[in-house]
N, C-alpha and C positions, 0 to 999 in steps of 0.2 A: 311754659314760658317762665323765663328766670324775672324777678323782680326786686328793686330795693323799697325802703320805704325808710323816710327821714320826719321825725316829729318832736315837737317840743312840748312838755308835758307842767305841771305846774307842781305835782310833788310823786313821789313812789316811784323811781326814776327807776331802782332796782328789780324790785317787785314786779312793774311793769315788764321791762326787758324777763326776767325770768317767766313768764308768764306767757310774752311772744316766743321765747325759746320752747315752749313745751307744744308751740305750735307746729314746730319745724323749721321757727328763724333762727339764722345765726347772724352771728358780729361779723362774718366773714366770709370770702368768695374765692375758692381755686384761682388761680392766674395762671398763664403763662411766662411772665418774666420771675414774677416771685411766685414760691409755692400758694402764700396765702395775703389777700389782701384785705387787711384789717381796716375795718371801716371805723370812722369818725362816732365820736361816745351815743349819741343817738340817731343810729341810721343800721338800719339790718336788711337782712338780704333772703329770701325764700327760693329756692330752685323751682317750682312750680307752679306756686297762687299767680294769680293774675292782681292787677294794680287795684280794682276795685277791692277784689276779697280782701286783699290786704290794709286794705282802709278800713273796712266795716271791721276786721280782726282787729286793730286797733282802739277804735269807737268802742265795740263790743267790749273790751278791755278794760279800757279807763274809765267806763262805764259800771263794771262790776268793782271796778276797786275806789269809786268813788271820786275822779279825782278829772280834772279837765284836759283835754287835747288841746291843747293850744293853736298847734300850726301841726299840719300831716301832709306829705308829699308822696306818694306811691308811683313809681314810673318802671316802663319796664327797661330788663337792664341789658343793655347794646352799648357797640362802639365806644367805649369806654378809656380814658387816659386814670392813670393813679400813683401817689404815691403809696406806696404795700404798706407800711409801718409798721409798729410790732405789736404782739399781742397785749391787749389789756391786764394789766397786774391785779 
């Protein structure tokens, strides 16, 4: 099951994201109208974890890097409307 996950963190904004990337998240989701839909500066996407894993992946994160989860949403990812936008610079 495909999942996003959307969180606000209080510093290591970078470090974080690089950290969920070595998980197997990305910034991004194949589409069908657009080739890729680039998701919002803190929100990533996993092809397989489920909602929980992806929380505790998170937790477990901010966790090692010292720094607080603010707010964490993990949903799975269906039915879906988007603007694609472009890739991050």
């Amino acid at each position: 099951m495909a999942i996003i996950i959307t969180y606000d963190l209080d510093s290591k904004h970078t470090v974080f994201k690089e950290a969920m990337f070595k998980l197997g998240y990305k910034d991004h989701a194949s589409g069908l109208t657009c080739k890729k839909i680039y998701f919002p500066n803190t929100t990533l996407y996993h092809s397989s974890k489920d909602s929980v894993t992806a929380r505790e992946d998170a937790k477990n994160i901010a966790k090692k890097l010292e720094i607080e989860l603010e707010r964490c949403i993990a949903t799975k990812w269906s039915n879906w409307a988007a603007i694609c936008g472009e890739e991050f610079k």
